[in-house]
N, C-alpha and C positions, 0 to 999 in steps of 0.2 A: 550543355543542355539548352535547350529553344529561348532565345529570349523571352520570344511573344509568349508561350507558357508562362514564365514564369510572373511576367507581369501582370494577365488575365487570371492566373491563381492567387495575386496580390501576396507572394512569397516576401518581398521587401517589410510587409507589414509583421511577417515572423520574425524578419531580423530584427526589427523596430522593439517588438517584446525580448530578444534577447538580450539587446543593448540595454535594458535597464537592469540587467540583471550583473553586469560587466564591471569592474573598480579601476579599469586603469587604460587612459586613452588607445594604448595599442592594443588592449582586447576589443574596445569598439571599433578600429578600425577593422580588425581579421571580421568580425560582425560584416560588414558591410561588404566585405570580399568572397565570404561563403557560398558556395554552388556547390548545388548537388554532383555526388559521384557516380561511376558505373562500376567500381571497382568493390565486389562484393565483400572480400579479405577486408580492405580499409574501411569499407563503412561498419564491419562488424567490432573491428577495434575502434573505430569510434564512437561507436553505440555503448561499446562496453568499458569505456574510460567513463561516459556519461552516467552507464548504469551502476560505475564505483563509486564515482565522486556521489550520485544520490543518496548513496546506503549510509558514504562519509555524513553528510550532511544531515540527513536522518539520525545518525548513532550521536554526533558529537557537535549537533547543534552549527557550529562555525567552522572553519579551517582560516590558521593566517594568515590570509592573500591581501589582505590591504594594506596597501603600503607600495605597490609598483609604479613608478613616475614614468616619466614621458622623455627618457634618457637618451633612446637612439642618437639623435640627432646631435645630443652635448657631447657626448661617450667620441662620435666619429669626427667632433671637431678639436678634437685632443691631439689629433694628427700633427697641428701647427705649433711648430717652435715658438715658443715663448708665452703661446698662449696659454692663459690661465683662465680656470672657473670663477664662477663668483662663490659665494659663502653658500648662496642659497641652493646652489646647482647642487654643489658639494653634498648638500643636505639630500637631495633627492636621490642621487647617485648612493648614499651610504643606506638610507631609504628601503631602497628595492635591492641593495645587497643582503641588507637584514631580513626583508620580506623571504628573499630567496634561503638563507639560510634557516629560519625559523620552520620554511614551510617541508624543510628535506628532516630534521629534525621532527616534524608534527608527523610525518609517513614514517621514521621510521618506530617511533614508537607505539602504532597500534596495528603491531602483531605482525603475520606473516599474509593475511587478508588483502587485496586492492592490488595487485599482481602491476595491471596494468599503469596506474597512478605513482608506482611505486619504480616505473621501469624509465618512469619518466622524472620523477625528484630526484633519485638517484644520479643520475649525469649533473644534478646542481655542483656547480666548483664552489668549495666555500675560499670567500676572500675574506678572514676574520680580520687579517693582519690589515688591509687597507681599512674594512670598516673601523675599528678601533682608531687607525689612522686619525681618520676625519672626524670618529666619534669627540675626540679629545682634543679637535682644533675647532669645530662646530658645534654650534650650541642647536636646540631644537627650533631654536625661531630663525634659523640662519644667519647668526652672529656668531664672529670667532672670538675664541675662550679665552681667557688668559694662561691656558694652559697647553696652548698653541706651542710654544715656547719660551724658554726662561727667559731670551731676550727682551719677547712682547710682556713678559708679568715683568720684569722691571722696569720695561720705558711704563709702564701701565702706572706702575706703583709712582714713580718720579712726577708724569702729570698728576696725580690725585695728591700729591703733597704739593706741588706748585701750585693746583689750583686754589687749596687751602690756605695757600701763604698769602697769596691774592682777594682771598674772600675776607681774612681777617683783615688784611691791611686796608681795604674799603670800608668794611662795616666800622674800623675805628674812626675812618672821616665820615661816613656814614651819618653815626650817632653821636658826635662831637657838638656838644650844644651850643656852643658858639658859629656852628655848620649848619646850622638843623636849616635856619631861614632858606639857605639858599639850594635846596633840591627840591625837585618837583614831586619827586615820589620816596619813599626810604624803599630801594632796591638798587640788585647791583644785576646790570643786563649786560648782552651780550652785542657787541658791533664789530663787523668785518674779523670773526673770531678774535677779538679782545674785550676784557674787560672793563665796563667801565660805568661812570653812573649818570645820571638824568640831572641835568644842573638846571635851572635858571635863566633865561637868555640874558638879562640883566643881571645878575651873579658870575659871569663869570671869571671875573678877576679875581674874587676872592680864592679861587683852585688852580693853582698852575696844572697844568698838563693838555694832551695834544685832543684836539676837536673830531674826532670819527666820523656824527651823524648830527642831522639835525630833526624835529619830528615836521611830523604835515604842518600843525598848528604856526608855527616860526616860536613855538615860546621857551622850547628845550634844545637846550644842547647836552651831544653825549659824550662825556669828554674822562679821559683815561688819565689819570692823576700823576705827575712824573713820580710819583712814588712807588708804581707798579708797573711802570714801563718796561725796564730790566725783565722783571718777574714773566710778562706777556711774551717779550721775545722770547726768552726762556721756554714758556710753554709751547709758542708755535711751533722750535724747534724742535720741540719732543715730540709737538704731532707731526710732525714729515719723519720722522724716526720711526715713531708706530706704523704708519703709514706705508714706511717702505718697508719695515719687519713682518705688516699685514701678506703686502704682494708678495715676500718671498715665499711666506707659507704656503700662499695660493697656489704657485707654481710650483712649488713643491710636490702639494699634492697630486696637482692638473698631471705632472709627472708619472705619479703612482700610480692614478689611472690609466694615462696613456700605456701605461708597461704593461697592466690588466685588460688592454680595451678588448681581444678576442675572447677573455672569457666572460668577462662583463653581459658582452652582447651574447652569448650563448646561452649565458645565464635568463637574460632579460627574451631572447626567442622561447626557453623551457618555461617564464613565469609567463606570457604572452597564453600561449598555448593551455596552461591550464586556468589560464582567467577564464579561456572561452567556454572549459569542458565546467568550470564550475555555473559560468553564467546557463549553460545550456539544462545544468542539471537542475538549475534556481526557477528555470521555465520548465522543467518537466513537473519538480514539487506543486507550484502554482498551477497547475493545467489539471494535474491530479494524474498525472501522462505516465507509459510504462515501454519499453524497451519490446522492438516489435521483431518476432522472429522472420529472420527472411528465407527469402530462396531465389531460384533460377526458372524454377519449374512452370511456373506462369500461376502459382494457387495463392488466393485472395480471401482472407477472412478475419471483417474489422469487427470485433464484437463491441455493442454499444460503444461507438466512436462518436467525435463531436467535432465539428468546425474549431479550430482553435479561436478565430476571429467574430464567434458569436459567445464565446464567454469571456470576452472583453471589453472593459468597460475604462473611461480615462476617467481617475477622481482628482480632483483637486483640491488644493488645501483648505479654501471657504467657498467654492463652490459645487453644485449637486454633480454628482455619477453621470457622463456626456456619453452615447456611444459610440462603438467603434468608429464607424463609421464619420461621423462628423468632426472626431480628431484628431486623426492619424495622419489627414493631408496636412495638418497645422502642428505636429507634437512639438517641433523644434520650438515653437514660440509659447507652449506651455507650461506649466511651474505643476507635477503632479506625477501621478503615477502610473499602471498600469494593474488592473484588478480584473482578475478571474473567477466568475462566479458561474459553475455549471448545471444550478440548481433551475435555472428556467431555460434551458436547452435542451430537445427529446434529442435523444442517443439514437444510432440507427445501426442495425445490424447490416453491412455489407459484405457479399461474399461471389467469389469467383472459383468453384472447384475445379479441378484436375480435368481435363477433356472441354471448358464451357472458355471458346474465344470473347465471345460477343455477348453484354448486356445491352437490352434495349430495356428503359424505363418510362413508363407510360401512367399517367392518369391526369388530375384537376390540377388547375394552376396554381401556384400557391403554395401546391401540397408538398413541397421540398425535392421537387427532380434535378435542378440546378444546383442547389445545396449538393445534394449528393452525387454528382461528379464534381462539383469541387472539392469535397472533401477528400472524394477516391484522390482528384489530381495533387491537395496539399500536404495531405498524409506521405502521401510518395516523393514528393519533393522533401518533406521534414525528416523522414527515415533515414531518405539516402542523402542526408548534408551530416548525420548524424546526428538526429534528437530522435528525444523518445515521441512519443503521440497517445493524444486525448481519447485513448482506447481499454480495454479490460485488459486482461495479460490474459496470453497467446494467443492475443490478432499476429494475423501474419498477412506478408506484403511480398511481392514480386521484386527483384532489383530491374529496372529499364536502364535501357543505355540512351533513350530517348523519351520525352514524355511530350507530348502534342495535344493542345487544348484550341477549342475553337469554339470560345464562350459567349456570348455578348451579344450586343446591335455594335459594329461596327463599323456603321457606317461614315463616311469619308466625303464631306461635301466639295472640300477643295480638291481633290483628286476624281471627282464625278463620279462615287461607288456606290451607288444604290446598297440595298442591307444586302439582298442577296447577294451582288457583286462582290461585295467585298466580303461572302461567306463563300463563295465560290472562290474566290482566289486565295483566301487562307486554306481550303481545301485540296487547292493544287497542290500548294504547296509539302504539306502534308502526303499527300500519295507520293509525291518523288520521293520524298524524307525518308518515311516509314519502314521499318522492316519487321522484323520475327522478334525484335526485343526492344519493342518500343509500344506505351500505350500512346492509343490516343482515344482524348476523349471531345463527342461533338454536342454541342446542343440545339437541341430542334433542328435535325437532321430532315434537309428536304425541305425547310422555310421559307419561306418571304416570295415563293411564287404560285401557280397553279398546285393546287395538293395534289393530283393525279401526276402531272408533271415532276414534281418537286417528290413525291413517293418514288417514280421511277427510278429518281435520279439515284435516291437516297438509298434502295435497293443493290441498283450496281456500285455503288462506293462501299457499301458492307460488304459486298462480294469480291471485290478489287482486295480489301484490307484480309480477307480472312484469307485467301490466295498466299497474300503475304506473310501469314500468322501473326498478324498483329494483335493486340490484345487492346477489344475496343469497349467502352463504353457509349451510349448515347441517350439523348432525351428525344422523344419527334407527340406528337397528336395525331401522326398521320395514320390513318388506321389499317391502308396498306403493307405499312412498316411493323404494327403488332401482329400481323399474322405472318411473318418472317420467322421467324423464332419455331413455329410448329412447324417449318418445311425443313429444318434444319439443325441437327440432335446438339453443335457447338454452340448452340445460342439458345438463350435465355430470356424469360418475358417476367419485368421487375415492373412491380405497380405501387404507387403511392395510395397508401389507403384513405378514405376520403367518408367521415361518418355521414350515414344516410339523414340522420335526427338530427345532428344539429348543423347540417350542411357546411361542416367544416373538415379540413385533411385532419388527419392525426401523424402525420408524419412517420410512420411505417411503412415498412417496406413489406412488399407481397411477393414470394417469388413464384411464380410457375403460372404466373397468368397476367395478362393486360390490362390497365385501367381504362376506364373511361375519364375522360377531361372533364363535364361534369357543370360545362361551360354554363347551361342554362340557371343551375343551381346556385352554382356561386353569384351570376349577375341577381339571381332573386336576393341572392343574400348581401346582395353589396347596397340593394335598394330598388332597384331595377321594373318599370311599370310590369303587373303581370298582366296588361294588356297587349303589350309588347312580345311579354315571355309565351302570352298562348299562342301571339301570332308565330314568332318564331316554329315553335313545334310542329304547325300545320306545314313548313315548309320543307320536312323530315323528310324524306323517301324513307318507305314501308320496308324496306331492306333494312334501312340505317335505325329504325327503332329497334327490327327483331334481333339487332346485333346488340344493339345499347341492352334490350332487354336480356338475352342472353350472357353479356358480362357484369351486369346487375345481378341475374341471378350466380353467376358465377362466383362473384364477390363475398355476398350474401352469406354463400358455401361455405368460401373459404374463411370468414369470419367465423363462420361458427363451430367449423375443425380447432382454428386459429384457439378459441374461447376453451371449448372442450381439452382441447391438448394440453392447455396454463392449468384447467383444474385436475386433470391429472398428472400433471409434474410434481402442482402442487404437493397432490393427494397422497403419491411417493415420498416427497421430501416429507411430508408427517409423518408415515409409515415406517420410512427409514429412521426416524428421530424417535419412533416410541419400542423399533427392533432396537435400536441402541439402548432403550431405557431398561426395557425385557430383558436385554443378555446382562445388563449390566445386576440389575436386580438379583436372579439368575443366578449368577458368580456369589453376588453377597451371600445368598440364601444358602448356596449351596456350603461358602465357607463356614457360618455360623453353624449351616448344621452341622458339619465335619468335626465343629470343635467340639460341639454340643453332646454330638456322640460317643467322640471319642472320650470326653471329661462323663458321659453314664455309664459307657461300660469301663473306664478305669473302679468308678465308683464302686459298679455293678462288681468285677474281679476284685475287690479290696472287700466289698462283704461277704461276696463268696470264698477268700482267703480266713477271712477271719469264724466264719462257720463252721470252714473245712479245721480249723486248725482246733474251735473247742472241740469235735466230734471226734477228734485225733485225740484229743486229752479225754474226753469221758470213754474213746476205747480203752487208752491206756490204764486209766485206771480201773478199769473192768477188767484188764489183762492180770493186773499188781491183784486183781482181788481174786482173779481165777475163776471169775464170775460163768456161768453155762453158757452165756449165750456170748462168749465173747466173740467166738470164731464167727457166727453167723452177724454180727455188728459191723467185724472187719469188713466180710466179704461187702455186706450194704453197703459202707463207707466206701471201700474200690469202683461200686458200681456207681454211687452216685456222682463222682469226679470223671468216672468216664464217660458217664450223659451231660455232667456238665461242660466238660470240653469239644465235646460234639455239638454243642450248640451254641454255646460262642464264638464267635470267629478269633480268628489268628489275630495275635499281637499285630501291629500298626510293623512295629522292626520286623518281625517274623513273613509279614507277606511280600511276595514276590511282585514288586509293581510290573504293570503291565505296559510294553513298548510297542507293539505291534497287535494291530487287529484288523480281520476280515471281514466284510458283507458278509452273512449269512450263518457266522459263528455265535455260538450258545454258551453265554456268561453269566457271570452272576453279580445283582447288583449288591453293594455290600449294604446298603443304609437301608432297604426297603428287605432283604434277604428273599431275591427272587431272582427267579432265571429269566433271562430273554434274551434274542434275538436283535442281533446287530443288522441295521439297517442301511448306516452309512457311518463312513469314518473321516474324521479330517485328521489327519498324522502330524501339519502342522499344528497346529492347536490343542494335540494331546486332547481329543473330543469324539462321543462315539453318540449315537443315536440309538436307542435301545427299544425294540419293542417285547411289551410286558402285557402279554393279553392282549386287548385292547388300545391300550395306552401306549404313546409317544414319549419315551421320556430321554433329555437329552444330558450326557453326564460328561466328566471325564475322566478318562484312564485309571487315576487313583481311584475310583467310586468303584470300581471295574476287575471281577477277580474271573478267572481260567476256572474253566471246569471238566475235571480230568473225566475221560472217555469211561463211558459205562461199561461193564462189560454184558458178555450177551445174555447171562443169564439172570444178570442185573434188570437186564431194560424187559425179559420175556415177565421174568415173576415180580409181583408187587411188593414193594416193601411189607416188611412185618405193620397188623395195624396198630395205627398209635390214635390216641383220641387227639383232635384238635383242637385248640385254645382259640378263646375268643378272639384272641387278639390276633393270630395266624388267620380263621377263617375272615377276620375284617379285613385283614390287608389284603386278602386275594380278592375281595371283592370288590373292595376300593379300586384296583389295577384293572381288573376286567369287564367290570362295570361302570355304566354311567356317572360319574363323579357325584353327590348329593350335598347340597348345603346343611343337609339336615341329617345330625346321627341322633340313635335312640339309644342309649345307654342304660334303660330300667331294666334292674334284676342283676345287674354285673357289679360286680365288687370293684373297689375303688383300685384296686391292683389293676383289674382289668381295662377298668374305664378310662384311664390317667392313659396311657400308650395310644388308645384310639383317640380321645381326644386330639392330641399332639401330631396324630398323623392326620387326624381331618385338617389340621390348622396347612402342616407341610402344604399338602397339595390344594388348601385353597391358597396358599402362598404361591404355589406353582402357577396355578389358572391366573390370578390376578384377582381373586373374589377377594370384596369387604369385608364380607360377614358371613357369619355360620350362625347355626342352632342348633344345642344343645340337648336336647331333651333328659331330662333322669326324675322327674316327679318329684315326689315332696318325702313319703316314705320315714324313715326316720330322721332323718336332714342330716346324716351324716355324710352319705355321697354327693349330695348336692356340694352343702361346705366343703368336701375337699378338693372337689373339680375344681369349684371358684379360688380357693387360695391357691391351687395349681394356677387358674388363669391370671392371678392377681402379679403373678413372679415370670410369668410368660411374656419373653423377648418383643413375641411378635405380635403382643395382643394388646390394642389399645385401650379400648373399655369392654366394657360388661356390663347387663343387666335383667333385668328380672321378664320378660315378655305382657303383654297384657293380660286381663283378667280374661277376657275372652277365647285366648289363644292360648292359654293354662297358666298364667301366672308365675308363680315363683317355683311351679316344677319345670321350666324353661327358660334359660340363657340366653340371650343375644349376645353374641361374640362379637366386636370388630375390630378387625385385622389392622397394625400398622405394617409397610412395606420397609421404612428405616427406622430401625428401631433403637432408640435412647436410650439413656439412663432411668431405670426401673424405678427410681426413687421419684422420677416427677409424674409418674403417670398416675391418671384418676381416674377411679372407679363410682361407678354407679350400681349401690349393690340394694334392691330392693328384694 
């Protein structure tokens, strides 16, 4: 990858955030050595180690990675005969053994999940026999144990009983009160490792024994009592015993390792490795960042993406939040953190479809065109090193095998490079370089000379590169360069939008047409004389306003498609949010009533069983009496079972459910007991559309019975007549007609009234209505009462009350509808 990219895209400063995120010196070092790949396979496995270890860290909070030390280099000097660790070394080395096996241990026990993190613990070699080794010769502070060896616990135990024979045999000169005069302090110190105590310079005749030390003052002497002479050499000798029982251990172990040092380091390259993919996922978490789909194809689409290095900010411990910028050149020398806040960052949609080589992006300065090829150039450097990016999920990004940036004032005093100069010679460079799988991206393409010249130039470089199929981005002002894009169907005209009211960008992206820079503006807004700014304009050529004017109006436009389009996305996502409320509603309504019905006509066949069965017993016993008219009883009783079975429908087990159905087939609905006409069917969904007269109504399968072929003589001649029932001729009227909030129910009997109610309530449940009205007058107030104690027990019916005086009073109902309906027992009525 280019260096000078990678510099100008300030990629070092991404490693910078990774490295905080890193526990062990050799995952900061591979930090530091990262570059991007071209190799699409490896960057997808590394994305995908990254997009496991996240989910890891997400689900289970931590994984146990801390604990890997800085062993390479101890591990490789184990080589040398003789040579031995220190205690502490030891400690590191068991350390990051332990690390290693806890963390193949923490993969395998959750589940068969993380495929790839798992392909990678898996090759951990456990060394338990060495840890344990060193566990039980080193302590955790890097002191050896006394359990190092029996050896070392006995010379261990022997000094601590000589020390004690020595400390009593002082303390008894010590405290001896015919002694007391002559020390300078009551303690017993230590000189040239011997014991011994603080005398008197003048006392000391009264203590034989040998002189060690003397203090600063000349007033003490340290002097070792010949009564514990013996004792002292005794102990020195036990510590060159310990001492050298210490070193064999040492090299003992140094041994053990050396016998392990290939897999140690194998072990310590597998924890290295996934320091980095944890540290990387520890910056995706913080960034808010997501796993960007790739490809080869040249297609480009970051949905609200962000700079990573503008939601960055360095805190430290007692002082304010610094930004990016002011401490990233200096982090080495600070004591703090890194913090990502994307809450005052606008996101920006970037995109490059199928067939479009070349973005040109154009408008006011300021308004983020530099932004947005650096982010197009660091998103692509962060992808293919394998991290995720501060994007929605599924932006997708191109794999390059080259990325080419040419960002900046670079100019060069001690090499004599004027700006352009030295934009002209990073440009050379770049046309050699460049091929079919390389972006590059320019800024202010065609600058820092004559703009007609500097257009030209900038003209034949776009043309050079698309020759080549390179895949280009650029910024320019030049206005010859935004009307490139309409001569040419692979190129594109991307503007930064720039509000007209309060003469500042908003940092969106426009696609399909050109900005205006807007220069005048912004200097008014910077402060700028508007004596100055009128002189300016009069120096416009009359060309160059009807242009300004026409991409003003231009803009305008598209701001206000822009505005329109958001309120109908909008408009949709509520639409869609209250179809979902409807179906779901819908479903409810439709199961309550299913049960509803099915528990009235169980009811309904249980009182018609028990009628049928006295009418059986008062034949029979008109039979037993031989009564005249028995025969003519019976035959009634036959007929009236076979009217009643013809107008019940079939048992629930008895009916033949319905699996298939056609457009344009003649069913019958069973809840409403009407025929209609299938309109449309969904087969998966077990769902048909039914039209009934007039009416739309949408049911499924189960609600849904076959109805067997007429024959012809059937369908020429009318049925025998039958008189109609209230309640038959309301429901067809209900279906064919206009829906009405309002039914009249005066003159009909409460048998009759009680069903039509029930079904006005149904389908104002269906439409979505509140409320209904009742009418039935006042009369003897029987029908009234028992509507209402109907309503009073009704599922779907929240309150009730009496209408105004004006509007008839208490011979009129208000009904209002609830859609989810509670327990019956808490509901209140208002019954006047």
């Amino acid at each position: 990858m280019d260096k000078h990219t990678l510099t100008v895209l300030e990629f070092d400063k991404i490693l910078t955030f990774i490295k905080q995120y890193v526990t062990s010196p050799q995952g900061s070092r591979l930090c530091e050595c990262l570059i991007p790949s071209h190799n699409l396979r490896e960057i997808k496995t590394l994305l995908d180690e990254v997009t496991e270890m996240k989910e890891v860290l997400t689900t289970y909070d931590e994984i146990p990675i801390h604990g890997i030390k800085d062993i390479e280099d101890l591990v490789s000097r184990t080589r040398v005969e003789r040579f031995y660790l220190e205690p502490q070394q030891l400690q590191e080395i068991r350390s990051t053994l332990e690390t290693g096996r806890k963390i193949k241990a923490f993969f395998k026990t959750i589940g068969t999940k993380y495929l790839s993190l798992k392909n990678i613990t898996s090759k951990i070699i456990l060394l338990k026999e060495l840890e344990d080794a060193i566990k039980r010769a080193i302590g955790n502070q890097g002191e050896i144990l006394d359990t190092a060896s029996q050896e070392l616990k006995t010379l261990r135990q022997n000094i601590k009983q000589v020390k004690l024979h020595i400390k009593n045999t002082l303390e008894e000169l010590l405290f001896r009160e015919n002694l007391s005069f002559i020390f300078q302090e009551q303690l017993i110190t230590i000189r040239n490792g011997r014991f011994v105590l603080p005398v008197k310079i003048d006392c000391k005749r009264y203590i034989p024994g040998v002189v060690h030390d003397q203090s600063h003052s000349k007033a003490t002497y340290f002097i070792e009592p010949l009564s514990v002479v013996n004792l002292n050499n005794e102990l020195q000798i036990l510590r060159k015993e310990e001492i050298h029982e210490e070193v064999r251990i040492l090299i003992n172990l140094t041994a053990q390792v050396r016998g392990k040092m290939a897999e140690i380091l194998f072990n310590l390259s597998l924890l290295e490795k996934l320091d980095l993919i944890y540290a990387k996922a520890k910056l995706s978490i913080a960034l808010n960042a997501c796993e960007p789909i790739l490809n080869e194809e040249g297609c480009i689409k970051l949905n609200s993406c962000k700079h990573p290095i503008l939601l960055a900010h360095f805190e430290t411990p007692s002082a304010s939040p610094s930004s990016s910028e002011e401490v990233l050149k200096e982090t080495s020398e600070k004591v703090g953190r890194w913090v990502f806040d994307e809450s005052q960052v606008v996101p920006i949609t970037l995109y490059m479809d199928k067939g479009i080589s070349t973005l040109i992006i154009t408008g006011a300065n300021a308004g983020g065109k530099t932004v947005t090829l650096k982010t197009l150039g660091i998103l692509s450097l962060m992808a293919q090193t394998g991290m995720h990016i501060p994007a929605e999920e599924g932006s997708t990004l191109t794999v390059f095998n080259s990325i080419f940036a040419d960002i900046g004032d670079e100019q060069n005093i001690e090499e004599s490079l004027s700006t352009f100069s030295a934009h002209i010679s990073r440009l050379n460079q770049i046309l050699k370089e460049a091929d079919d799988k390389s972006l590059v991206l320019v800024d202010e393409l065609g600058s820092g000379t004559d703009p007609s010249e500097g257009a030209a130039l900038g003209l034949a470089i776009l043309d050079y590169l698309r020759e080549k199929n390179s895949c280009i981005t650029i910024t320019t002002h030049l206005t010859l360069l935004k009307t490139y894009a309409y001569l040419h169907k692979d190129v594109e005209n991307v503007s930064v939008e720039f509000d007209p009211i309060t003469l500042k960008p908003t940092y969106n992206l426009i696609y399909g047409m050109p900005g205006l820079s807007n220069a005048l503006a912004i200097a008014r807004n910077l402060g700028m004389s508007n004596d100055i700014l009128c002189s300016a304009g009069t120096y416009l050529e009359e060309k160059d306003k009807q242009i300004l004017d026409l991409i003003k109006g231009l803009e305008q436009s598209q701001r206000e498609v822009a505005q329109k389009k958001n309120a109908i996305t909008k408009l949709r996502e509520k639409v869609s949010v209250h179809e979902n409320s409807v179906e779901s509603l819908l479903e409810t309504i439709k199961t309550k009533k299913a049960k509803l019905l099915n528990e009235y006509e169980n009811k309904l066949r249980q009182h018609l069983r028990e009628a049928e069965s006295k009418l059986e017993k008062i034949v029979n016993e008109a039979k037993k009496k031989e009564h005249p008219l028995y025969k003519e009883a019976d035959k009634a009783l036959q007929e009236i079972k076979k009217e009643w079975k013809a107008h019940l429908p079939p048992p629930s087990e008895e009916r033949k459910f319905i699996e298939e159905l056609k457009v344009g087939q003649t069913v019958k609905l069973l809840h409403f007991n009407q025929e209609g006409v299938v309109l449309k069917v969904d087969p998966n969904l077990k769902k048909a559309e039914i039209l009934v007269g007039e009416i739309k109504i949408k049911t499924g399968f189960d609600a849904i019975e076959y109805i067997k072929e007429k024959k012809a003589h059937e369908e020429k001649s009318p049925s025998p007549t039958k008189q109609s029932s209230a309640n038959d001729h309301y429901t067809t009227l209900i279906l064919e007609e206009e829906f009405s909030q309002k039914i009249n129910v005066i003159g009909m009997t409460v048998d009759e009234a009680l069903p039509i109610v029930d079904r006005t309530i149904d389908h104002a449940l269906i439409r979505g209505l509140e409320k209904i009205e009742i009418i039935h007058g006042l009369g003897t107030g029987r029908l009234k009462e028992a509507i209402r104690k109907h309503l009073k027990n009704h599922i779907y019916v929240k309150s009730f009350w009496s209408d105004n005086q004006s509007r008839g009073g208490a011979g009129v109902t208000q009904v209002e509808i609830q859609f989810n309906p509670k327990d019956n027992s808490k509901k209140s009525h208002q019954t006047i």
